[in-house]
C-alpha positions, 0 to 999 in steps of 0.5 A: 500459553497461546490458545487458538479459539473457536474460528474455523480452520487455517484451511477451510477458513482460506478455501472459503475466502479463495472460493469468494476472491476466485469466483465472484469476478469470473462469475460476474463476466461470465454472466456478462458474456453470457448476455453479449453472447445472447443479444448477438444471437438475437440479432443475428436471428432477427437480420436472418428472419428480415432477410427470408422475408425479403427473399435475398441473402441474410446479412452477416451479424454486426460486429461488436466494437471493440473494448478498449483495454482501459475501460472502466479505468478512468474517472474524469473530474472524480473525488480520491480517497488515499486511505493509508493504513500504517504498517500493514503487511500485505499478506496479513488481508484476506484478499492475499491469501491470509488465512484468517479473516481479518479483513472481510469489508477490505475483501469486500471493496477488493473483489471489485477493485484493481488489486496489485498483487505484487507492489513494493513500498519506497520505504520501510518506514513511515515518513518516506514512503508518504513522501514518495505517495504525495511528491512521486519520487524515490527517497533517492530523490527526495531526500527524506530517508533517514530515521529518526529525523528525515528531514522536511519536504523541499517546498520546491517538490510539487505534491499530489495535493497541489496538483489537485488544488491548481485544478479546483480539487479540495484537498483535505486530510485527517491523519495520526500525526507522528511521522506523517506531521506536517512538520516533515512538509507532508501538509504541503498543498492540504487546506487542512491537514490535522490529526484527530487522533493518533487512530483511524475512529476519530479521523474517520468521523472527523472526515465524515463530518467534512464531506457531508459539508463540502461537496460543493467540488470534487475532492481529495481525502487523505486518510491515515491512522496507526491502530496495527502500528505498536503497540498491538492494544486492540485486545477486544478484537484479538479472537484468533488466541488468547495468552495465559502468561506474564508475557508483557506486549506493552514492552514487545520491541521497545527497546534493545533488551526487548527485542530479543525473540520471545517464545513460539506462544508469546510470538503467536499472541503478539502476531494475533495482537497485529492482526486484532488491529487489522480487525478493528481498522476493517470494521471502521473501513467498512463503516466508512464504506457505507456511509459513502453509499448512503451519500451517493458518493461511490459513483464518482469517487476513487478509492485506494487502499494502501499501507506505506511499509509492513512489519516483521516478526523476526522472519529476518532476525528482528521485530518493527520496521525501518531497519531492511528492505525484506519483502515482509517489510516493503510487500504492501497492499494495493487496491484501487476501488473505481465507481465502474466496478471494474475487478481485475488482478494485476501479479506483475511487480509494481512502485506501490508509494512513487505510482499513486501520485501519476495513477491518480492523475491519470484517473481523475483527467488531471494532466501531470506538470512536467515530466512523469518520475513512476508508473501510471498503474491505470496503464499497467491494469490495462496491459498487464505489463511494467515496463518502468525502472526496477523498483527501489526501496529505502531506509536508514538509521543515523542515530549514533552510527550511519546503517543504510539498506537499499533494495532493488526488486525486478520481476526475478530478482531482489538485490540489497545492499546493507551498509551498518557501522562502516560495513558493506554487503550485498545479498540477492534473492531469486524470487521466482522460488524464493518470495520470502528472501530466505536464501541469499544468493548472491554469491553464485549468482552476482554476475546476473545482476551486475547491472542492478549493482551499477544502478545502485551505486556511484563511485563506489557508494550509495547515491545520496548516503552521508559520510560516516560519522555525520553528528546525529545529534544535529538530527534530534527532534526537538518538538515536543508534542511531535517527540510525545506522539513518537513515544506513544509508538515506540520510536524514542527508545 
C-alpha cells in the first residue's frame, strides 16, 4: 500500500505556501508606498514651512512622475539563462498552487519573478516545443511534429542562438540529449552544445565551470535535464509515500501491456515518484541560484524557467505525453527572474514555447530580424493583455499508423481535433468552469467556435498533416547512441 509520511497536511502545507505566494510581493509594495508616501510628505511639509517663512502662498507639492508600465522589465546587454526542465506540469510547483512542497527554491525565484500563471506549451512532447523556444514558431510551421522521427530543424530557420551570437552574446548549453539532440538541428547557432548527462547534476556542474571561465561577454546558457521525465527513479527524495507491494515503477508506461491504469495506491506511489524528481531538479536549481549570487552574476542575468510539456496520469485515459493536447500535458510553468526584482502574476493565457524567443530579445535590447512570428510576454507583464492569435499546440504519431491532435486555447475555449487511424473528431472545452477538460461540449456549443475550426483546418484537413499511409519505416532512428538515449526514456517501445 501507499502510505503517507510525516509531511503536514494537503491544507496547511498549501495555506502555508499561499500565506508566503500571497504576502511577500504585496508586502514589499506596500512598504514601498509607504515610503513614497512619507518623502511626499516630507516634501510638502518643508515647501509649506519655506513658504510661511516667506510669508506667500505654500506652493503645491510636486508631482511624482509617472512609472512607466514596463520598468524593471528590461535588462539591456544582460546574460539569459533558459532552464528547461523536461515534462513538468505546472501545477506539480508550489508556486501553483501545489499542495505539497516540491519546489521551495523555485518558489523562492518566482516570488520575485513574472510568472505566467496561464501559459501553453506548442507541444506535448519534447523535440517541438523546443523548436518552437529556439526558432519562434509553431510546429505548424516549423515542421518538426511527429514522433518518433520529427525531422531536422530547417538551417534556413533563424534560432534565438543565432540571434544572440550576431550581437557578441556566447552561446552555450548543456542539455540531456535524446530528443533535445543536436541531431533534430536544435544546436544550431550554439559554440557548444553538449550533454553531460541525461540529468540536470552533471550539466549544471558542466555549466558552472564555464561561466566561471567565460565572463568576459554577455552570454546565453541553455540548460535541460530529464530527472522528472520516466523513469520516476529519485526514490531517495520520495517523502510524500512509501509503497509496500510488488508494483514495478521501472515498468510504469513501457509499453502497451503496461499502460493500463494501476491501482489507486500504485498510482499515488508512481505521482509521488514524479513528484520526488521534482524535489531533487529543485534542490540542484537552488544550488545553482546561489552559485549565481556568490559570482555577482544576478545583477545583469535573466532567468527563465520553463518546461516543454507535462505529463498525465490518466486524467484522460492514458500515462506519458505526446499523445493529445489536454491541459495536464501542454499547462507548463513560466517564470521570468530579472535582476530588478520586479514580482508580478500574470493569469491571462499566454504561448509558453513560441514567446521565449521575442521576450528574450526585447529583455536583452537585441532587436528581432524580420518579422515578429509570437508574443513578447514583457508587453503582456506590462498590460495585463494578449492580444496575439489563439494559442496552438501540437503532436503527432507516425508510427504504424498517422494520429494527430491539434489544440487551439482561447481565454474561454479549448478546441481539439483528434485525427487517429483514418478518424477525425472534434472535442471543446469552456474553460471558464471547466480548466481540467473533463467535459466535452462540443456538440451544443460547436456554433461559438466556427472561427477556431476554419483557423484549424484547410481544405478540410490539418494544414501540414501527411496522407494516411505515409510509410514510417522511413521515419526510424538510426542512430545508435541517439536510439539508446531514447530507450533509457521509455521511448522505443
Amino acid at each position: 500500500m501507499c502510505i503517507e509520511l510525516g509531511k503536514p497536511s494537503g491544507a496547511a502545507a498549501a495555506l502555508t505556501r499561499v500565506g508566503r505566494w500571497g504576502e511577500l510581493c504585496p508586502v514589499r509594495a506596500e512598504v514601498r508606498d509607504s515610503r513614497r508616501r512619507l518623502a511626499l510628505a516630507l516634501a510638502a511639509s518643508a515647501l509649506l514651512v519655506q513658504a510661511c517663512r516667506c510669508g506667500g502662498e505654500p506652493p503645491s507639492p510636486p508631482s511624482p512622475e509617472p512609472v512607466a508600465k514596463d520598468a524593471g522589465l528590461r535588462c539591456p546587454g544582460c546574460n539569459a539563462i533558459l532552464i528547461s526542465i523536461d515534462t513538468l506540469r505546472a501545477d506539480h510547483l508550489g508556486c501553483y498552487g501545489y499542495a505539497r512542497e516540491t519546489s521551495p527554491n523555485i518558489d523562492e525565484l518566482a516570488a520575485r519573478s513574472l510568472v505566467f500563471t496561464d501559459a501553453t506549451s506548442q507541444s506535448s512532447w519534447t523535440t517541438p516545443a523546443h523548436a518552437s523556444m529556439f526558432s519562434g514558431a509553431p510546429p505548424s510551421e516549423h515542421g518538426l511534429v511527429y514522433f518518433r522521427n520529427p525531422g531536422v530543424l530547417s538551417e534556413e530557420t533563424d534560432t534565438l542562438a543565432e540571434i544572440l551570437a550576431r550581437n557578441g552574446y556566447r552561446t552555450v548549453s548543456y542539455n540531456g540529449a535524446g530528443y533535445v539532440s543536436a541531431r533534430f538541428g536544435l544546436g544550431q547557432g550554439f559554440e557548444i552544445y553538449e550533454s553531460r548527462s541525461r540529468n540536470f547534476e552533471a550539466n549544471i556542474a558542466a555549466a558552472e565551470k564555464w561561466i566561471g571561465e567565460n565572463r568576459d561577454r554577455p552570454f546565453f546558457l541553455f540548460l535541460h535535464g530529464y530527472d522528472v521525465h520516466r523513469p520516476y527513479t529519485m526514490f531517495k527524495y520520495n517523502t510524500f509515500c512509501e509503497y509496500e507491494g510488488d508494483f514495478d515503477i521501472l515498468k510504469f508506461c513501457t509499453a502497451a501491456e503496461t499502460r493500463k491504469r494501476p491501482g489507486d495506491r500504485e498510482l499515488e506511489y508512481v505521482v509521488a515518484q514524479y513528484d520526488a524528481g521534482i524535489v531533487w531538479v529543485d534542490l540542484l536549481l537552488g544550488r545553482f541560484f546561489r552559485f549565481l549570487d556568490d559570482a555577482g552574476l544576478r545583477d545583469d542575468t535573466v532567468i527563465i524557467v520553463t518546461s516543454d510539456h507535462g505529463e498525465e496520469f490518466y486524467e484522460h485515459g492514458g500515462c506519458d505525453h505526446k499523445h493529445s493536447v489536454y491541459r495536464e500535458l501542454v499547462h507548463v510553468p513560466l517564470i521570468i527572474a530579472l535582476p530588478s526584482g520586479v514580482a508580478r502574476r500574470v493569469d491571462v493565457p499566454v504561448p509558453a514555447s513560441t514567446a521565449i524567443l521575442p521576450t528574450v530579445l526585447s529583455i536583452v535590447g537585441v532587436e528581432p530580424e524580420g518579422p515578429a512570428r509570437s508574443t513578447d510576454l514583457v508587453r503582456v507583464a506590462a498590460t495585463g493583455r494578449y492580444d496575439g492569435d489563439p494559442i496552438e499546440s501540437e503532436t503527432g504519431r507516425l508510427v504504424e499508423n498517422l494520429q494527430h491532435w491539434k489544440g487551439i486555447t482561447t481565454a474561454r475555449w479549448k478546441l481539439i481535433y483528434e485525427h487517429d487511424c483514418g478518424e477525425t473528431s472534434f472535442e471543446l472545452y469552456d474553460r471558464t468552469g471547466d480548466a481540467m477538460e473533463r467535459d466535452d461540449v462540443f456538440g451544443e456549443r460547436r456554433g461559438e467556435v466556427e472561427g477556431l475550426i476554419a483557423r484549424m483546418l484547410t481544405d478540410g484537413g490539418i494544414t501540414g498533416e501527411p496522407r494516411e499511409g505515409a510509410a514510417p519505416e522511413q521515419r526510424a532512428i538510426e542512430d545508435r547512441e541517439l536510439v539508446e538515449q531514447l530507450e533509457a526514456l521509455g521511448y522505443m517501445e
